[in-house]
GURO-951157 format. One line per field, with one value per residue: residue number from 0; residue in three letters; x, y, z of N, C-alpha, C in turn. Coordinates in steps of 0.2 Angstrom, whole numbers, padded with zeros to 4 digits. Layout:
% GURO-951157
pos: NUM,...
code: ALA,...
nx: X,...
ny: Y,...
nz: Z,...
cax: X,...
cay: Y,...
caz: Z,...
cx: X,...
cy: Y,...
cz: Z,...
This chain:
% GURO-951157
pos: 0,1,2,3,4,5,6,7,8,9,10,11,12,13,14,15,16,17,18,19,20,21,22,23,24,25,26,27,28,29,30,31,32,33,34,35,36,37,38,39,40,41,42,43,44,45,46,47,48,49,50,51,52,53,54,55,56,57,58,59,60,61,62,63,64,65,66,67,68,69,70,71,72,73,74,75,76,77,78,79,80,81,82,83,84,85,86,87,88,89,90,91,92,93,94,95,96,97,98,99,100,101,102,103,104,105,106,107,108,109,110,111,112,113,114,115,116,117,118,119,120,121,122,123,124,125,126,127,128,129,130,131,132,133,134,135,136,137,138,139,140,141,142,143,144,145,146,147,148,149,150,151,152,153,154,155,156,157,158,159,160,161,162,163,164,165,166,167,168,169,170,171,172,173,174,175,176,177,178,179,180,181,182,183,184,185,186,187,188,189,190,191,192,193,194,195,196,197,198,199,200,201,202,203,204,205,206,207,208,209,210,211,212,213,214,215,216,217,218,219,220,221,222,223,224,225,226,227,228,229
code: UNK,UNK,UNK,UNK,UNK,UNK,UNK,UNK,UNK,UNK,UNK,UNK,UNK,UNK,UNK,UNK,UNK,UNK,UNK,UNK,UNK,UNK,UNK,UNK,UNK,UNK,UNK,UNK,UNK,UNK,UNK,UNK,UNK,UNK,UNK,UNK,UNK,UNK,UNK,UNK,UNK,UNK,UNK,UNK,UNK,UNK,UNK,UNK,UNK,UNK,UNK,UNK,UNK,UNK,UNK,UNK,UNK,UNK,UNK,UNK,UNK,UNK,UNK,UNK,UNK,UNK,UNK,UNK,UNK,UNK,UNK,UNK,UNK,UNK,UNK,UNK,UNK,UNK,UNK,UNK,UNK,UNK,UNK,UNK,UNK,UNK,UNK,UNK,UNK,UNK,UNK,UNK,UNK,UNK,UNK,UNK,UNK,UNK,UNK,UNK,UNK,UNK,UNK,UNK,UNK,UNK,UNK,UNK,UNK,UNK,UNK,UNK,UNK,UNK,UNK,UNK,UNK,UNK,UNK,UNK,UNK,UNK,UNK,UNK,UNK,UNK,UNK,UNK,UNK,UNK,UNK,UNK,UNK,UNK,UNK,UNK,UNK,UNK,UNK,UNK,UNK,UNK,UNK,UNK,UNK,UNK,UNK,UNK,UNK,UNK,UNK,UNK,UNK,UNK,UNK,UNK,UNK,UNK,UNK,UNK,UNK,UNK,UNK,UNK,UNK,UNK,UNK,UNK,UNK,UNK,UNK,UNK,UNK,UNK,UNK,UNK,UNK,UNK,UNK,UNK,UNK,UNK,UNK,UNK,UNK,UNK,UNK,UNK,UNK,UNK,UNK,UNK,UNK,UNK,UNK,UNK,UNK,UNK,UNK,UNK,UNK,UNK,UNK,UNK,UNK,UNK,UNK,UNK,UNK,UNK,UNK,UNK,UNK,UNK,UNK,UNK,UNK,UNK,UNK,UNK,UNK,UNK,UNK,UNK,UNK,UNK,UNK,UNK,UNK,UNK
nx: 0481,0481,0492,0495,0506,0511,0519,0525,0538,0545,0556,0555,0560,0564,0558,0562,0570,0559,0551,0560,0561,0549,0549,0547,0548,0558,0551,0539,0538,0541,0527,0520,0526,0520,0506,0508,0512,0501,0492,0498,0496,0480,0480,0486,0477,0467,0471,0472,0485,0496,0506,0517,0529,0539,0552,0556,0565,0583,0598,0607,0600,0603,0614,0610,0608,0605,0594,0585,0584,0577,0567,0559,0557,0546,0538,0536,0529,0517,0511,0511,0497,0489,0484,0482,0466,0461,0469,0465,0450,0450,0456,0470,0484,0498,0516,0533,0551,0568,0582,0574,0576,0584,0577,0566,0560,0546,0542,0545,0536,0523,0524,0523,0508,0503,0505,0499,0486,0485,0483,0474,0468,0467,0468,0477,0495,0506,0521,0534,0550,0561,0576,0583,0594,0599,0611,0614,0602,0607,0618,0613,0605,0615,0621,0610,0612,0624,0622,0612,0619,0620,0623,0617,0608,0602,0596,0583,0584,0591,0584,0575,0581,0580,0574,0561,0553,0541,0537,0538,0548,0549,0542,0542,0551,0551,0559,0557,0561,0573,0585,0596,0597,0597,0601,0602,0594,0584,0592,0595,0581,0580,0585,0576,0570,0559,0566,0558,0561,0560,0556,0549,0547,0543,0533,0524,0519,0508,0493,0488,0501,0507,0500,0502,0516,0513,0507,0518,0526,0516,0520,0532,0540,0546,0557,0568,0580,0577,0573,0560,0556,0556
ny: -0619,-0610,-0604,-0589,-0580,-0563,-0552,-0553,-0552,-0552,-0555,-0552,-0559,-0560,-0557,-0554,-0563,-0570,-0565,-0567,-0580,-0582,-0574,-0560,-0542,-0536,-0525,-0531,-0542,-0536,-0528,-0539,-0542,-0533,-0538,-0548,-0543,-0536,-0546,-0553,-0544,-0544,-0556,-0560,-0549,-0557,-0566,-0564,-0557,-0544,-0536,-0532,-0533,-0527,-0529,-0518,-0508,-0510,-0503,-0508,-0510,-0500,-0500,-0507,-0504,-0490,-0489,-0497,-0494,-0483,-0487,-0494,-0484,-0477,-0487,-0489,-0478,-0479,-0488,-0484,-0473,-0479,-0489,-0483,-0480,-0494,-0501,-0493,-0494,-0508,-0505,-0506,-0500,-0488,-0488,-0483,-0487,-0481,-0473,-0462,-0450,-0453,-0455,-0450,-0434,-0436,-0449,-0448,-0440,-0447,-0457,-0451,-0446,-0459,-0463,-0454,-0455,-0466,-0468,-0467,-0480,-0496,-0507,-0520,-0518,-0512,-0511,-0502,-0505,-0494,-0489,-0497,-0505,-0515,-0514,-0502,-0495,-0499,-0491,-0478,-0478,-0476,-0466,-0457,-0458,-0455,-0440,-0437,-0440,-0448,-0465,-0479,-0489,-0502,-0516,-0513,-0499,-0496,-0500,-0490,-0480,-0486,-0484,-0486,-0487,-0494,-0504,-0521,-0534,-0545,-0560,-0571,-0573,-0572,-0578,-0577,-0585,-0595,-0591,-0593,-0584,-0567,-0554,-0542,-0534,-0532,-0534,-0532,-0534,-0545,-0557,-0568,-0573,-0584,-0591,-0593,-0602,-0602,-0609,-0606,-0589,-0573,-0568,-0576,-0581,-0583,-0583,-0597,-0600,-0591,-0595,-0607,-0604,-0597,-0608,-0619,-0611,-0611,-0625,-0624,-0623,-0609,-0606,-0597,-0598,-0603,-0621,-0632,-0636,-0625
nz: 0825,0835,0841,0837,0830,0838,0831,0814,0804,0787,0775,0757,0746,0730,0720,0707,0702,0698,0689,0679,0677,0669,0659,0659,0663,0674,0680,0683,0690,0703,0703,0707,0718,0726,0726,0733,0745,0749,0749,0763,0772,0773,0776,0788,0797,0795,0804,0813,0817,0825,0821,0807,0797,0784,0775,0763,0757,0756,0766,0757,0745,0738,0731,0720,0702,0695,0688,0690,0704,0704,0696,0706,0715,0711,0709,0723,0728,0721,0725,0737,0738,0731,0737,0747,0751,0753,0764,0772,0775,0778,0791,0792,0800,0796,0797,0798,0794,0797,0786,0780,0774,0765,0754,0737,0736,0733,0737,0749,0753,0750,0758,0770,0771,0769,0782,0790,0785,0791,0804,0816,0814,0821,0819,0811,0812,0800,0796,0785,0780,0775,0767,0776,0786,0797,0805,0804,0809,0824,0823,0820,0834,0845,0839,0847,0857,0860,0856,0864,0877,0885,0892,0888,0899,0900,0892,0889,0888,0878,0869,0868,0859,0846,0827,0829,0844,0850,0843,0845,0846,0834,0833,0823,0808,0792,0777,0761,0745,0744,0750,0767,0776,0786,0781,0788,0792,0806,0817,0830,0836,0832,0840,0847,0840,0832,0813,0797,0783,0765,0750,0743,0729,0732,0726,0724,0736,0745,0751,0756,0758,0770,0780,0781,0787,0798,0805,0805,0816,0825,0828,0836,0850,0862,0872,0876,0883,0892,0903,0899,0912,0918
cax: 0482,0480,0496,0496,0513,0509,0523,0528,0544,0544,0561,0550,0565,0564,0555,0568,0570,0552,0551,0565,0559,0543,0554,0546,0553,0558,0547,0531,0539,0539,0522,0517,0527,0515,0501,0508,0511,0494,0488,0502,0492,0474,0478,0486,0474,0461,0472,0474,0492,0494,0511,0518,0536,0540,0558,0554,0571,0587,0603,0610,0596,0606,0620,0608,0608,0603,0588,0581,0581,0573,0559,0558,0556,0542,0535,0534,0528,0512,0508,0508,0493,0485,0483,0480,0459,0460,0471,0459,0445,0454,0458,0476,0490,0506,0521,0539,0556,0572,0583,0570,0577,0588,0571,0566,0556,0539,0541,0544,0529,0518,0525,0520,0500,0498,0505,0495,0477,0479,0485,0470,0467,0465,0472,0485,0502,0510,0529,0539,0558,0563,0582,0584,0597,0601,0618,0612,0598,0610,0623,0611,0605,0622,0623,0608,0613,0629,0618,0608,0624,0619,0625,0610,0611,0602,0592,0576,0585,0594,0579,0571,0584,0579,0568,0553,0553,0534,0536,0537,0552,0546,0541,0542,0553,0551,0562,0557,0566,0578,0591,0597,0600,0592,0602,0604,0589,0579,0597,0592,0575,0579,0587,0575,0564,0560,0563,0555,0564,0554,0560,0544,0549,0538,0526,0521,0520,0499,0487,0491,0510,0507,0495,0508,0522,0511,0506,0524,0529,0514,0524,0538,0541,0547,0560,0570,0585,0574,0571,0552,0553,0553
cay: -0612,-0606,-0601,-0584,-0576,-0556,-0552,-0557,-0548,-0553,-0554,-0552,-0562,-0564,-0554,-0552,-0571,-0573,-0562,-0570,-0586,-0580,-0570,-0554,-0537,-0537,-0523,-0537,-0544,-0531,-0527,-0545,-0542,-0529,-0539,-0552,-0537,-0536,-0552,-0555,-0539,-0545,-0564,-0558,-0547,-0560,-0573,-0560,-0553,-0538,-0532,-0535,-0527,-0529,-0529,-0516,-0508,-0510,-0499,-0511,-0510,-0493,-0501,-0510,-0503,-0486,-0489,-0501,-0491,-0477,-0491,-0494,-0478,-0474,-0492,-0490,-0471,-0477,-0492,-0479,-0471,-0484,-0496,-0480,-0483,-0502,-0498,-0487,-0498,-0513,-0505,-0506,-0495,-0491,-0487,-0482,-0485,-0482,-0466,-0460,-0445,-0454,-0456,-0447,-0434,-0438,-0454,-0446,-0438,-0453,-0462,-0447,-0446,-0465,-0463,-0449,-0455,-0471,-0465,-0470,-0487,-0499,-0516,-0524,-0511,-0512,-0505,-0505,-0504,-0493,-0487,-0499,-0509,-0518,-0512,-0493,-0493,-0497,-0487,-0471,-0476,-0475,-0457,-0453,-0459,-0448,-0434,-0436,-0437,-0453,-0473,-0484,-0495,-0510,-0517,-0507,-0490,-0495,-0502,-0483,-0477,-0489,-0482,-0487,-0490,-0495,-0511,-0526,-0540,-0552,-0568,-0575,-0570,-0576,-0576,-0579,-0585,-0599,-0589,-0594,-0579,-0564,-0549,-0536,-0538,-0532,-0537,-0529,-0536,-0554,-0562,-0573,-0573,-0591,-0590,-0597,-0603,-0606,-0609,-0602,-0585,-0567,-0565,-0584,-0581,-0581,-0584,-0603,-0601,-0586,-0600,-0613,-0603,-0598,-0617,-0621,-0607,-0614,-0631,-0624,-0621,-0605,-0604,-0590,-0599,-0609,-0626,-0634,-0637,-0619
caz: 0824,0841,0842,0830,0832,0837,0825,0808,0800,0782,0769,0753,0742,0722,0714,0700,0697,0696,0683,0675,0677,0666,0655,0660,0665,0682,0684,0683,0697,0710,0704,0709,0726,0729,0726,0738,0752,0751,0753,0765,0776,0771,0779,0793,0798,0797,0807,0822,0818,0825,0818,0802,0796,0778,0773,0758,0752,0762,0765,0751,0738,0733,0725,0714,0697,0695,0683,0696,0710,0700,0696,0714,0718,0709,0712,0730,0729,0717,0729,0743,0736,0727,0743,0755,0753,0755,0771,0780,0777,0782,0798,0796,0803,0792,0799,0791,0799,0791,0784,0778,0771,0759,0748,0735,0741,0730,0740,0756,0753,0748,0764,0775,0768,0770,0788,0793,0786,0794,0808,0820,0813,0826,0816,0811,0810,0794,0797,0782,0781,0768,0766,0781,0786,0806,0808,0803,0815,0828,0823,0821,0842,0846,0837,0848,0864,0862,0858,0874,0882,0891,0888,0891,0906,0901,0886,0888,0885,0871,0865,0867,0856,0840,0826,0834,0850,0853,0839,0848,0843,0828,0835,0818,0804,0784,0771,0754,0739,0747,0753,0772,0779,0788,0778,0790,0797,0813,0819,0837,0836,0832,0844,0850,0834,0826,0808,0793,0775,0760,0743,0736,0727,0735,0721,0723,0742,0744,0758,0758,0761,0775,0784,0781,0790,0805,0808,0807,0822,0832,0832,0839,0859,0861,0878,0879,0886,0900,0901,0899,0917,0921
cx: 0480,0485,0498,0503,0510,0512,0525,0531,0547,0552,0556,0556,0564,0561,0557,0566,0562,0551,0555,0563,0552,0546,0547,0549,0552,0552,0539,0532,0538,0533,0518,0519,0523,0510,0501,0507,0504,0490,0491,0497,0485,0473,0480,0482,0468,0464,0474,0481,0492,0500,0514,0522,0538,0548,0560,0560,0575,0593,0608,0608,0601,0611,0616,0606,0606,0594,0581,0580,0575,0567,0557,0556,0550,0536,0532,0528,0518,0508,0505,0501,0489,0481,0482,0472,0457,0463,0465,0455,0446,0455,0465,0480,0495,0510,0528,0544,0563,0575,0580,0570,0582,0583,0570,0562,0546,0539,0539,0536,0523,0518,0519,0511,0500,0498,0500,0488,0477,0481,0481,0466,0470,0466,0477,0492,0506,0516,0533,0545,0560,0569,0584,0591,0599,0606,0615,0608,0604,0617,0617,0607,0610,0624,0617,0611,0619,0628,0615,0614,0623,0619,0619,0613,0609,0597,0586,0578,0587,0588,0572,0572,0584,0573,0561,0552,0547,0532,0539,0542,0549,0546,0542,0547,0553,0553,0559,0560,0574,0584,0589,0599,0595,0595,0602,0599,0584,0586,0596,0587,0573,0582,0584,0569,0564,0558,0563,0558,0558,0556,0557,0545,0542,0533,0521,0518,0512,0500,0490,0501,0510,0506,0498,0514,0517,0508,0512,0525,0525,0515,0528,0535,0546,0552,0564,0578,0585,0576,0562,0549,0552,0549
cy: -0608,-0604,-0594,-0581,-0568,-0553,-0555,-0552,-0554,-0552,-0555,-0552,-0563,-0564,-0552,-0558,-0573,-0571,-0565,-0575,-0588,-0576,-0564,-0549,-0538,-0533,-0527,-0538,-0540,-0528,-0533,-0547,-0536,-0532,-0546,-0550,-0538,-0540,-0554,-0549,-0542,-0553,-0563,-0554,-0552,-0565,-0570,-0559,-0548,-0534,-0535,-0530,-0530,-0525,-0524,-0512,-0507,-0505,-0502,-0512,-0504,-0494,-0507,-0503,-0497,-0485,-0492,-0498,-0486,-0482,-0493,-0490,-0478,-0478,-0491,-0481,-0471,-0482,-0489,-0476,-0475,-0488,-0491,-0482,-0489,-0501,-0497,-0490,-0503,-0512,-0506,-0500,-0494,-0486,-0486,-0482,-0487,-0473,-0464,-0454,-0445,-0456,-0451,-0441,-0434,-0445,-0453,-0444,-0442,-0458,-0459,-0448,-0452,-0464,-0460,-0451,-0462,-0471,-0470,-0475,-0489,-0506,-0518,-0516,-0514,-0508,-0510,-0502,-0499,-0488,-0491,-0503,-0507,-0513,-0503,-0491,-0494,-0493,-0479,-0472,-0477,-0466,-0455,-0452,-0454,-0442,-0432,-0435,-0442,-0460,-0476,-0490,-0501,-0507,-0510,-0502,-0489,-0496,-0495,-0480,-0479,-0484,-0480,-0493,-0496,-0501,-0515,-0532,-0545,-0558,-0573,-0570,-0575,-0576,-0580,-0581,-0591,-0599,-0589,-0588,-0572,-0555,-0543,-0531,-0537,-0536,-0538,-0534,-0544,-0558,-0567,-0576,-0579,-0588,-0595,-0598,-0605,-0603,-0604,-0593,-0579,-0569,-0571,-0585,-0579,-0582,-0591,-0602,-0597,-0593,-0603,-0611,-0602,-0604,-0618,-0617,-0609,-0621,-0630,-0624,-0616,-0606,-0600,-0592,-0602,-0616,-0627,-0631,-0631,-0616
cz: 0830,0845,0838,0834,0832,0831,0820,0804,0794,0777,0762,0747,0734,0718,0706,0697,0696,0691,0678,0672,0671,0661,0652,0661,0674,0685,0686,0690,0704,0709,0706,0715,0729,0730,0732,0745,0755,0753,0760,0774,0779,0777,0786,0799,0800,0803,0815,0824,0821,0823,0814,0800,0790,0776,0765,0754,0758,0760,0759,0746,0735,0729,0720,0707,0696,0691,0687,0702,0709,0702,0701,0716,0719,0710,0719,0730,0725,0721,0735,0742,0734,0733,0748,0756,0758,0764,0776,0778,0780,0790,0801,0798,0799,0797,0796,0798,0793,0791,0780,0772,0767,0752,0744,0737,0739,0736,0746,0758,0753,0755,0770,0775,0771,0778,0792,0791,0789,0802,0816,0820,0820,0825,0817,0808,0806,0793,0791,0782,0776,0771,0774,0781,0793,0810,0808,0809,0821,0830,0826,0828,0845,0847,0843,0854,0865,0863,0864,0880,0888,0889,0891,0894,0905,0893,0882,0886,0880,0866,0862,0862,0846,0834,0827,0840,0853,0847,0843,0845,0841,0833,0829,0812,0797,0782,0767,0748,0741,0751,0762,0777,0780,0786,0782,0790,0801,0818,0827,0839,0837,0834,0845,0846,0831,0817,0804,0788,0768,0752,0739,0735,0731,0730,0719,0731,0745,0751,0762,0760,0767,0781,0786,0786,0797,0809,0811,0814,0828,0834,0836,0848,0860,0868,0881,0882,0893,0897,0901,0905,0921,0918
């Protein structure tokens, strides 16, 4: 374990089928993905993460079901509040990237609060994705750089024009729920990001499974496109 990844960017997969699986209402589930979040925060903080980027609704969550986004909404809007205390004792940071202004605005609002009281924590930074999706982020720094009225010369500038500049590219990425794939994604971000699979559904996704995936990434050999020898 003396390898801790600074970043860990999170797919929090299968909330639904859990609930299924339990023959619950889905909403059970994404209250049990809440309470993973949390531990997912809580462990990482103690293991010396310092950033943590959860994958919370994406530009494709909108064509799910109108009754379920609702319960989404108001899910994510009573967590924001709920979890501000704990936060700010904890010492962590939250953070929000994403269009932002495609939320309701009770949410917006609940987003903004947590932002601003945790503002001057000094922890681990908690950035969620919400109305996110890859391809969007780099479409909308494209719309900016036209704006500016200037093409970016090399990586770095494009990288100025992202959401948030001052996050750091995942060194690890999770997916939960079995699916092989990084869904559109930190698409920018994850070029050189090792990622993790793991059959086990979010709401099942504790302490021990966190632990389990940061061991696996300090086996790896991370090179960049070197060899050893360099």
């Amino acid at each position: 374990m003396n390898k801790i990844p600074r970043h860990i960017a999170v797919i929090m997969d299968g909330n639904g089928r859990w609930a299924k699986q339990k023959g619950l209402p889905r909403a059970i589930g994404h209250q049990e993905g809440v309470k993973s979040l949390h531990e997912a925060v809580a462990t990482g903080n103690d293991a010396g993460v310092k950033y943590l980027t959860a994958y919370t609704f994406s530009t494709e969550n909108w064509f799910r079901p109108k009754h379920e986004v609702e319960l989404l909404m108001k899910l994510m809007a009573i967590a924001a509040d709920d979890e501000r205390p704990g936060l700010i004792k904890n010492n962590v940071r939250v953070r929000t990237v994403g269009r932002l202004n495609d939320l309701p605005r009770n949410l917006q609002d609940a987003m903004a609060r947590l932002v601003a009281d945790t503002a001057k924590n000094t922890g681990l930074t908690l950035t969620l994705a919400l109305s996110y999706g890859g391809r969007t982020e780099i479409l909308d720094a494209c719309r900016r750089a036209v704006e500016a009225g200037k093409a970016p010369q090399t990586e770095a500038e494009f990288g100025a024009l992202l959401y948030d500049p001052s996050l750091p590219d995942p060194d690890l990425l999770i997916r939960t729920g079995g699916d092989r794939r990084i869904s559109n994604y930190l698409l920018w971000q994850s070029a050189y990001t090792e990622l993790y699979f793991t059959e086990t559904l979010w709401p099942d996704f504790r302490k021990a499974e966190l632990l389990a995936a940061i061991e696996d990434y300090a086996q790896r050999q991370r090179r960049f496109g070197r060899i050893d020898e360099e």
